[in-house]
N, C-alpha and C positions, 0 to 999 in steps of 0.2 A: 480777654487778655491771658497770655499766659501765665497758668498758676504759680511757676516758680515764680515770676516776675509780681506777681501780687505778693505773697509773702514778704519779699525781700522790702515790696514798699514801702508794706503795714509793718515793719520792723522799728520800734521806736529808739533801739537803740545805735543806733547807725547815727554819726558823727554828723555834721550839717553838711559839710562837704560832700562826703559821698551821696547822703539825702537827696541835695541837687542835683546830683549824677545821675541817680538811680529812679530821678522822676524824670530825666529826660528819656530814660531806659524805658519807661511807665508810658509817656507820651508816644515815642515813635514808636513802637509796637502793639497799643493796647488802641488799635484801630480796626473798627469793623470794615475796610476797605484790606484786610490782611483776611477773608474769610476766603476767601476763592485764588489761590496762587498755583502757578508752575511749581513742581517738584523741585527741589536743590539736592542736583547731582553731582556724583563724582569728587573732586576734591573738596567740594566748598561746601560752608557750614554757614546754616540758618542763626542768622542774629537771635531769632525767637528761637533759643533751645537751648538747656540747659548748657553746652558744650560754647555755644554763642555767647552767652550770658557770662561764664567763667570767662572765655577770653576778654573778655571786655572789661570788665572787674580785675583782671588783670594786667592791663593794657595802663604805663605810665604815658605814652604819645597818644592824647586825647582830648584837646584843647578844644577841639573843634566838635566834638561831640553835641554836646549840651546847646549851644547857640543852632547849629546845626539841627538839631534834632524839635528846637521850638520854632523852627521856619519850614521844618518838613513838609514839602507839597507832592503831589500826586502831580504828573505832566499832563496837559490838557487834552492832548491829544497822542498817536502814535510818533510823530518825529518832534515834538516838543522837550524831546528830555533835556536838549540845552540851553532853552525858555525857562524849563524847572531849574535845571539846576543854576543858573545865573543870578535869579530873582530868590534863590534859597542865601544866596551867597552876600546880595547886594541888602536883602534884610537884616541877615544878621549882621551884617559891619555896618547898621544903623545908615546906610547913604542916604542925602534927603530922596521923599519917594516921590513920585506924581499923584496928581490927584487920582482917585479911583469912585465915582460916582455910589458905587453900589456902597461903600462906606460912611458914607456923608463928609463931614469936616475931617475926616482922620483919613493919613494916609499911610496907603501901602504902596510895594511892589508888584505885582501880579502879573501873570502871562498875558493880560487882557492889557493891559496900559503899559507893558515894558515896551512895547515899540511905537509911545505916544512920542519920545524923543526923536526928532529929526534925523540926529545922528545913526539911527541905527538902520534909518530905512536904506542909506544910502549905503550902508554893508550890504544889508540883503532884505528883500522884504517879506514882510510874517509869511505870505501868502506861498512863498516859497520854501520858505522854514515849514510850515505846515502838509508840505508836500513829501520835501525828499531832508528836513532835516540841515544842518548846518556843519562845516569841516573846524577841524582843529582851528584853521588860525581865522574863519568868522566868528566861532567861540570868542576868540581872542578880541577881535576889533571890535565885536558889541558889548563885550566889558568894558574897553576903553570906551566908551563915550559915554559913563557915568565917570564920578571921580573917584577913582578907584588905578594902582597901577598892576600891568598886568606880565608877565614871563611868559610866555612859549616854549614849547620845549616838545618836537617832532623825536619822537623814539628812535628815526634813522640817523639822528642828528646826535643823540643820548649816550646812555648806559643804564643797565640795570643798576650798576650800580653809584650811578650819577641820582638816580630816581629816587632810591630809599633814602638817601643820604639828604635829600629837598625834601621829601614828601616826611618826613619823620622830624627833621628841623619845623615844618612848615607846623606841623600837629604837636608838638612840643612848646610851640607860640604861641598865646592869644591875639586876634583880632586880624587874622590874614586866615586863608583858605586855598583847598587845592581841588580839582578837577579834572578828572581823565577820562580821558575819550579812548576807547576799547573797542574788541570786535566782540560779539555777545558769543560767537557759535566757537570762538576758540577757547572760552570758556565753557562750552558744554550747556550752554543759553541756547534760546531761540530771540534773533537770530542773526540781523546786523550789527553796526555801529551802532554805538549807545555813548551818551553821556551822564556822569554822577557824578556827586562832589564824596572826597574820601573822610570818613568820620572819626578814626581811629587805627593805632597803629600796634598790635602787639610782638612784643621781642623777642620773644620767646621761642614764636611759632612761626615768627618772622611772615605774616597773615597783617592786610588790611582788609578795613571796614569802610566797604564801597555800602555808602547811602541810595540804593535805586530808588529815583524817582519814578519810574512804572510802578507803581507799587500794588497796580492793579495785576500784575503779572509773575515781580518779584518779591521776597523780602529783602531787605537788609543783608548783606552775604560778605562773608569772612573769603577772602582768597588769600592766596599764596603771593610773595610777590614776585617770584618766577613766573607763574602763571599769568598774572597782571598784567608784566610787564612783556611777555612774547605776547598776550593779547593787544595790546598797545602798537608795539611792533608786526603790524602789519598793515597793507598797503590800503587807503582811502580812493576809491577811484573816480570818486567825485571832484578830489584835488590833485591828484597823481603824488602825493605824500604821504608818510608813516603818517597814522596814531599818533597820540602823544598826551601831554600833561600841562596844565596851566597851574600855575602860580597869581594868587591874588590877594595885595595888598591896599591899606588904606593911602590915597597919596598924603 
């Protein structure tokens, strides 16, 4: 774990609130699946670093952090990240889960039993999500068929400043969620589409905290939302559509 981040945890006198905050800081970063990452270049700033750490702690659009951060999963595989991040999503708004054998009586969400619902195969099936990955609005259809309601929102369709204006509302609320689907290499990533759910919002730096589920590749990373958002805005050519952003609430 990072040493600033250890300090700050074993801090006793830090208020309950922040406490809670600052162990979900402790959980999503203090994982030995963070030993072997890509470099984080160019504009964007590592969650794990002193400079990460301060925005975040400075950061009042944060709602989603904390729940967020104790359903953190790694994607099972290389096009899973919207398997990860959906089942990151549908835990923490407690939706009832299916059963998952490897737990016994207790149930989860997991990328292994989220496409046990009928409903989802007939969006797309795993075998194919496992291949080449999923578009904006099958994101969108396999959320619907939990109970959950769900927004769309294709970046040709948008605004940047349509974007900050939901995604800052969204993180300002408990119990709803958001989700953008990106190009990784117009980030300065390797190196397609990706999907992650957004953790946090700071105002200052006008920077979100995109939650990467590859966590086998990235950390946690602060972007711009200029930057975010021309990542967003651009073409999918699996769907012949922009990028774009989901909105998810409890119905």
């Amino acid at each position: 774990m990072n040493r600033s981040i250890s300090k700050i945890c074993n801090k006793k006198l830090l208020y309950k609130p922040l406490q809670a905050f600052i162990l979900g800081l402790c959980i999503a970063t203090g994982t030995s699946v963070m030993a072997q990452l890509l470099p984080v270049k160019g504009n964007l700033i590592n969650l794990n670093s002193r400079e990460g750490e301060q925005l975040l702690l400075e950061s009042k659009a944060r709602t989603d952090y904390l729940p967020l951060s104790l359903q953190f999963v790694t994607q099972d595989n290389l096009a899973y990240c919207g398997v990860a991040s959906i089942v990151m999503v549908l835990n923490a708004l407690e939706i009832p889960a299916p059963e998952s054998p490897e737990y016994g009586k207790f149930r989860l969400f997991t990328q292994e039993n989220f496409f046990n619902n009928e409903k989802t195969r007939q969006v797309v099936e795993p075998q194919v999500v496992a291949r080449k990955g999923m578009t904006l609005d099958q994101l969108s259809q396999l959320i619907e068929t939990y109970a959950v309601k769900v927004q769309v929102y294709h970046a040709g369709n948008s605004s940047l400043e349509e974007f900050r204006k939901l995604a800052v509302q969204n993180l300002e609320q408990p119990g709803n969620f958001i989700l953008v689907n990106y190009l990784r290499s117009s980030l300065g990533q390797e190196t397609g589409g990706h999907i992650s759910p957004i953790g946090a919002y700071n105002e200052k730096t006008d920077r979100f905290l995109i939650f990467d589920v590859s966590r086998y590749k990235y950390p946690p990373i602060w972007v711009s939302t200029s930057d975010l958002w021309q990542s967003m805005n651009t073409l999918d050519s699996d769907s012949g559509k922009t990028r774009g952003f989901v909105l998810i609430n409890p119905q």
